[in-house]
C-alpha positions in Angstrom: 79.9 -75.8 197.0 79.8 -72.1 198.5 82.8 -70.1 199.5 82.7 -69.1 203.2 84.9 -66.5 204.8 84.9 -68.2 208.2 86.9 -71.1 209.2 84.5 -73.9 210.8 87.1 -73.5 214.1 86.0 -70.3 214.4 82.5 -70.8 213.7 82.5 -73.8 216.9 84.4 -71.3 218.6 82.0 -68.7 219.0 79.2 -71.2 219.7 80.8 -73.3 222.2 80.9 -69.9 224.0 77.7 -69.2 224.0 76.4 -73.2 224.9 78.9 -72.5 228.2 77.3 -69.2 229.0 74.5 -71.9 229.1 76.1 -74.1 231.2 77.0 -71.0 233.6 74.0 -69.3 234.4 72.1 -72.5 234.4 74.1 -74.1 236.4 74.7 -77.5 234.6 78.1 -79.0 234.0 77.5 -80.2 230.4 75.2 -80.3 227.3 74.4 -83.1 224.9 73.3 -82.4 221.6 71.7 -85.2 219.1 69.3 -83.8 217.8 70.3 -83.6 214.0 69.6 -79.8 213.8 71.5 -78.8 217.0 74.4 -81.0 215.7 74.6 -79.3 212.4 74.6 -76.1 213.8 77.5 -76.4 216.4 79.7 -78.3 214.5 79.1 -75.9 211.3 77.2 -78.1 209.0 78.0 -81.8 210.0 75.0 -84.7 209.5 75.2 -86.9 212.6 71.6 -88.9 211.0 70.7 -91.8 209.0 67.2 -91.9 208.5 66.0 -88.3 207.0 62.3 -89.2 209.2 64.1 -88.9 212.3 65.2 -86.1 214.4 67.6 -87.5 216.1 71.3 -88.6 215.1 73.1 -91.6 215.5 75.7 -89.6 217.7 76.0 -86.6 219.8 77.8 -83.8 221.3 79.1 -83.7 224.7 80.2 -79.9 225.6 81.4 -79.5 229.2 83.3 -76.4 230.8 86.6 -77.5 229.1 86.2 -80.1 226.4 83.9 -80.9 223.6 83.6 -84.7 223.0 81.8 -86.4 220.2 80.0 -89.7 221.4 80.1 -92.1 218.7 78.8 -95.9 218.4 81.5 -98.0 216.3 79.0 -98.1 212.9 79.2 -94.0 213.0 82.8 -93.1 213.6 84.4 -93.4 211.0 82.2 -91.2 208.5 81.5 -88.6 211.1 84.9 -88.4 212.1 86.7 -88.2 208.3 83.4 -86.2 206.7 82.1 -84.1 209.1 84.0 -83.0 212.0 87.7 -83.5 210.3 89.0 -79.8 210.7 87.7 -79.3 214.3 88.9 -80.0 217.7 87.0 -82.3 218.7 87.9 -85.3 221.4 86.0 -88.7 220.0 84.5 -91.0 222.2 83.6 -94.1 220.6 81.2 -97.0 222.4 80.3 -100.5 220.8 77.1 -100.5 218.8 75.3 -102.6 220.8 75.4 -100.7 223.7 73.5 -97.0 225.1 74.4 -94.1 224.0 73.5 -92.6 227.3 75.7 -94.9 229.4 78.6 -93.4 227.2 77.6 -90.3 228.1 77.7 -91.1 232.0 80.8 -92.4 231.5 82.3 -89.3 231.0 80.5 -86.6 232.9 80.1 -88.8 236.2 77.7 -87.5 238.7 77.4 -84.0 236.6 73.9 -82.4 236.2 73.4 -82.4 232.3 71.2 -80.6 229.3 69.7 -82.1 226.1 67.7 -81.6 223.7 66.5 -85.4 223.1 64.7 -87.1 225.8 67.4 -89.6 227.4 67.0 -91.0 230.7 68.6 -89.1 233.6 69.0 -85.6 231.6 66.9 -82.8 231.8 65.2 -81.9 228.6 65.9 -78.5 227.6 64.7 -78.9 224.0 63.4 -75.0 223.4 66.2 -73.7 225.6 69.1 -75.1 223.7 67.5 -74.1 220.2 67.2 -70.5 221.3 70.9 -70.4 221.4 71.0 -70.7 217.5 69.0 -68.1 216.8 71.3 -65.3 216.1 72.9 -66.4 212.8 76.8 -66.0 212.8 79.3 -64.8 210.3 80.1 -68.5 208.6 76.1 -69.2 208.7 74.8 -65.6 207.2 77.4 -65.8 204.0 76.6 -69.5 203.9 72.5 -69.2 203.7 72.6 -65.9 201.4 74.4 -68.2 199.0 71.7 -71.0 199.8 69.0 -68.4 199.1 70.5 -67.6 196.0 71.1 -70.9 194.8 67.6 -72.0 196.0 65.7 -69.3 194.3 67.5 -69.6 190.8 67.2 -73.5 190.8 63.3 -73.5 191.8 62.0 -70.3 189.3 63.9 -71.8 186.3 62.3 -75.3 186.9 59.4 -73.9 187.1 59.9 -71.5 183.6 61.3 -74.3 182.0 60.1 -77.8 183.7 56.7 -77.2 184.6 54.0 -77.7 181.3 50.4 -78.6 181.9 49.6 -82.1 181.8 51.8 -83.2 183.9 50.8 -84.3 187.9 51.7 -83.1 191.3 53.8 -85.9 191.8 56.2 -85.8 188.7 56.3 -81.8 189.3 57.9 -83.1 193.2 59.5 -85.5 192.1 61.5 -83.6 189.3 62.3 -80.5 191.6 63.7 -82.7 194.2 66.3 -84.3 191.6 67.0 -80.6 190.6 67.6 -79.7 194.6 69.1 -83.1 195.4 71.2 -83.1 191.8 72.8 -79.3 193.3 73.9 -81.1 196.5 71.0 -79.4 198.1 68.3 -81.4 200.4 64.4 -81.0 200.0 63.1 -80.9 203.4 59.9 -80.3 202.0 57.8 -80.3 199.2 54.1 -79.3 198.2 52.7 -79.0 194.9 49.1 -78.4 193.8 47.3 -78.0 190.9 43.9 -76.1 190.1 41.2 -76.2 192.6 43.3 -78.5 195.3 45.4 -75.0 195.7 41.7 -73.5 196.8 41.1 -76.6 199.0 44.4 -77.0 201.3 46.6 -75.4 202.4 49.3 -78.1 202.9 48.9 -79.7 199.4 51.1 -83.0 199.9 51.7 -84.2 195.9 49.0 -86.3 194.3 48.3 -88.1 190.7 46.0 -84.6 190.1 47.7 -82.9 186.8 48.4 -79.4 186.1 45.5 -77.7 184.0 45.7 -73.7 184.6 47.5 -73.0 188.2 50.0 -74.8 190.3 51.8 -73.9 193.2 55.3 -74.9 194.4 56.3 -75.2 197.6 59.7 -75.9 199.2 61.9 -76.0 202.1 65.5 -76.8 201.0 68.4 -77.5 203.5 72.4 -77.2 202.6 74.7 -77.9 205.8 71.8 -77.8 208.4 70.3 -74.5 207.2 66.9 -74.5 205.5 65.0 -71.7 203.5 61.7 -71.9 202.6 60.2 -70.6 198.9 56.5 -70.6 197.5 56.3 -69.8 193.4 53.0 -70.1 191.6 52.5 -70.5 187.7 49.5 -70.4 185.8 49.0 -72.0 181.9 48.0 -69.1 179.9 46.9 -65.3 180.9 45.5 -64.9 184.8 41.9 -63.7 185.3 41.7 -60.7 187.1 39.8 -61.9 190.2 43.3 -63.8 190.7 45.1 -61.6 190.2 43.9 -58.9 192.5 43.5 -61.9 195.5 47.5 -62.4 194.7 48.1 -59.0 194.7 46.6 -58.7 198.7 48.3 -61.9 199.7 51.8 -60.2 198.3 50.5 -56.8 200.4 50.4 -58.8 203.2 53.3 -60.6 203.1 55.5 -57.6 202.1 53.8 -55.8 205.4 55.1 -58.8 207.3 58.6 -58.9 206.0 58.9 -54.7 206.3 57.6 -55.2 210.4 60.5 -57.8 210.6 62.5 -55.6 212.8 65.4 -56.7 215.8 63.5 -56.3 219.5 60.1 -56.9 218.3 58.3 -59.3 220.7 56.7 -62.6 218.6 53.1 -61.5 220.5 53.3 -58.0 219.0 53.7 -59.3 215.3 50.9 -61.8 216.0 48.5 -58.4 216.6 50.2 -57.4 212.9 49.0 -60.2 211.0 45.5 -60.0 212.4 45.5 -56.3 211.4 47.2 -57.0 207.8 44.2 -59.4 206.9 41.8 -56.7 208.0 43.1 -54.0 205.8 43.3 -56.1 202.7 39.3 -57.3 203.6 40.0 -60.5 204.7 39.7 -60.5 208.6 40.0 -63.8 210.2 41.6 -65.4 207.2 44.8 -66.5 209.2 42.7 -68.5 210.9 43.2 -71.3 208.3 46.8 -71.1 208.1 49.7 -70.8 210.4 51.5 -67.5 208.8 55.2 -68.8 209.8 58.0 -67.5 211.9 61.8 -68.2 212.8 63.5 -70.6 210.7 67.3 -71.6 210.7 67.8 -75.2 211.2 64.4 -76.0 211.2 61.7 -76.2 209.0 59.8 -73.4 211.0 62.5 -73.1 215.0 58.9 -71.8 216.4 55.7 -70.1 214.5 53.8 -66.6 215.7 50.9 -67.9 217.4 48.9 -65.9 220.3 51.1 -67.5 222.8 54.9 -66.7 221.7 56.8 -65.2 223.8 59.6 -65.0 221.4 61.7 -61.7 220.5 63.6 -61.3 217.3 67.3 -61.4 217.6 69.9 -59.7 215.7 71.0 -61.6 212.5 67.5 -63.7 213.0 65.6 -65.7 210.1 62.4 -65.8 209.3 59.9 -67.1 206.7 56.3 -65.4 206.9 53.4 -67.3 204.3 50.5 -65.5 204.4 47.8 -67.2 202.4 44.3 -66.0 201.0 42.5 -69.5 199.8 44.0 -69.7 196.6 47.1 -67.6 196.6 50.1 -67.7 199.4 53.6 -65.9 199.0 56.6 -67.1 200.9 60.1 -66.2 200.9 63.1 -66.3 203.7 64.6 -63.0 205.3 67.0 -62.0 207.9 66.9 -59.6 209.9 69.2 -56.4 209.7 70.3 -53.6 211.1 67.8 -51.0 209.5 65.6 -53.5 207.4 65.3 -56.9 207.0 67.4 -58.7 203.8 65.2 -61.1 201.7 67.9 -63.6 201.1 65.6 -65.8 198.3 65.0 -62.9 196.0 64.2 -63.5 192.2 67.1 -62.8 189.8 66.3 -64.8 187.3 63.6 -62.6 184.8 60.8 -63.6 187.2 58.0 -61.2 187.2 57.2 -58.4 190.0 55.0 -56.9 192.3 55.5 -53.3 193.4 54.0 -53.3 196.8 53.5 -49.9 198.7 54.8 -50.3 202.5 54.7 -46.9 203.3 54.6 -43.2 202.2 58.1 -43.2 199.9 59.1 -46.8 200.0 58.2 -50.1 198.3 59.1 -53.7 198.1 59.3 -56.4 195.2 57.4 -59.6 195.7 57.3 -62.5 192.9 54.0 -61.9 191.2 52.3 -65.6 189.2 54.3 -66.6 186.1 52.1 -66.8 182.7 53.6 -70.1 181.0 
């Protein structure tokens, strides 16, 4: 679907490096990844689930100091072995489908002392460890989600220019954005929609029979080979009062604040002080109270949110996804981090209208404003 300047060999290359620094410092003699996130990352995109409601995949891989192995049940094999590991070096060990997963495991590493990231008996759970590894997107992954940004961003804002008319209810709205997503070869991981005053009352609005009178709000995380951005777009039938839209017009403030402090070496605890003070200069102190404002994203729908306890600094090449919301209004879009300022990778190009939001003395930043229908 995308053109990618990195070979997936290289991509597991780089990472199987850094999963046996892991093993090094640690002291552990291998690592087993099943969870379906880890799995997509190492092996550069690759789906090792069934079930989309489950985190973990119906196989796993098994890195030790000199060999990466893929432990496979019969059912699995094939497909995993043709589709999404074909081009990389990986040694496949297969067990019957009636049997353990974990026993297969054992079989190979013996009496070694072993990492994972799913709770099996006789590992050591080192869920949050082994994600933190991920963190710092590489070559193949930052070319791979700006195109995903991209492709996101145009297919959401012209459904909802073109899609979207009044009368119609939260759950046709979801319902026809996820063909579009799902129609592109891209996967909804999730999807809010609300209409009118149920954008006032919640602010997780799961799709319901209410239909779209004057405002609705689209929410989505979308996924293409593991990686997941996450895009809020709101449209309104007819012209926006102004009490709207100068409530929008903080919420953008605030978000463009958030994405402008997005900076390399920034401790998690530090930006948590940032929101608190962002809500107070716009007049609305305390109002993050009633919504988490986001954080790190990558293979996850959120890898860990800013909360008064993170202990979290950004890394280099890092994504995030900040959501500020004032009842009523919430702006959302994906960035990465870079090496001067951060690079907004779901930016509108597709005639939706902007916000020119003041971040400073001599600079600015564009944030999608509501669309008038």
């Amino acid at each position: 679907m995308f053109i990618e300047v990195q070979s997936h060999v290289e991509d597991l290359t780089t990472k199987v490096k850094n999963v046996r620094g892991f093993l090094q410092i640690n002291n552990y003699d291998a690592v087993f990844y099943q969870r379906t996130d880890n799995f997509a990352w190492i092996t550069s995109g690759g789906y090792n689930g069934i079930p989309y409601n489950s985190e973990t995949g119906e196989c796993g891989l098994l890195v030790t100091s000199d060999n990466i192995y893929l432990v496979t049940n019969t059912i699995e094999k094939p497909r995993v072995v043709n589709e999404e590991i074909a081009s990389l070096p990986i040694e496949v060990i297969e067990y019957p489908w009636y049997e353990d997963i974990t026993s297969a495991v054992w079989r190979v590493v013996k009496k070694g002392k072993v990492a994972t990231d799913t709770l099996l008996d006789g590992f050591d759970l080192k869920t949050a460890e082994l994600s933190k590894l991920r963190f710092s997107l590489t070559e193949l992954e930052l070319d791979r989600y700006r195109d995903l940004g991209l492709k996101a961003t145009q297919l959401m804002e012209q459904f909802c220019m073109t899609t979207i008319t009044p009368g119609q209810t939260e759950l046709e709205i979801a319902a026809n954005l996820n063909q579009v997503y799902l129609s592109n070869g891209l996967l909804p991981t999730v999807t809010l929609v609300a209409c009118d005053e149920r954008i006032d009352l919640f602010r997780h609005p799961i799709a319901t029979n209410k239909r779209f009178e004057k405002k609705c709000m689209v929410v989505s995380c979308v996924s293409y080979k593991g990686l997941i951005v996450a895009i809020t777009r709101i449209v309104h039938n007819g012209k926006i009062s102004q009490s709207l839209n100068d409530k929008f017009l903080l919420t953008a403030t605030i978000d463009a604040q958030l994405i402008e402090a997005t900076k390399v070496g920034t401790p998690a605890g530090q930006m948590f002080d940032k929101i608190k003070q962002f809500y107070e200069e716009v007049g609305y102190r305390g109002e993050w109270k009633y919504h988490h404002q986001g954080g790190a994203i990558g293979y996850q729908n959120r890898d860990y949110l800013i909360t008064p306890m993170s202990q979290e600094v950004f890394q280099p090449n890092q994504a995030f996804a900040w959501n500020p919301s004032i009842k009523g209004t919430k702006s959302e879009d994906t960035i990465i981090t870079g090496v001067t300022k951060p690079e907004i990778i779901t930016v509108s190009n597709s005639g939706w209208p902007q916000l020119k939001i003041n971040i400073g003395e001599n600079d600015t930043l564009q944030r999608p404003a509501i669309l008038e229908l």
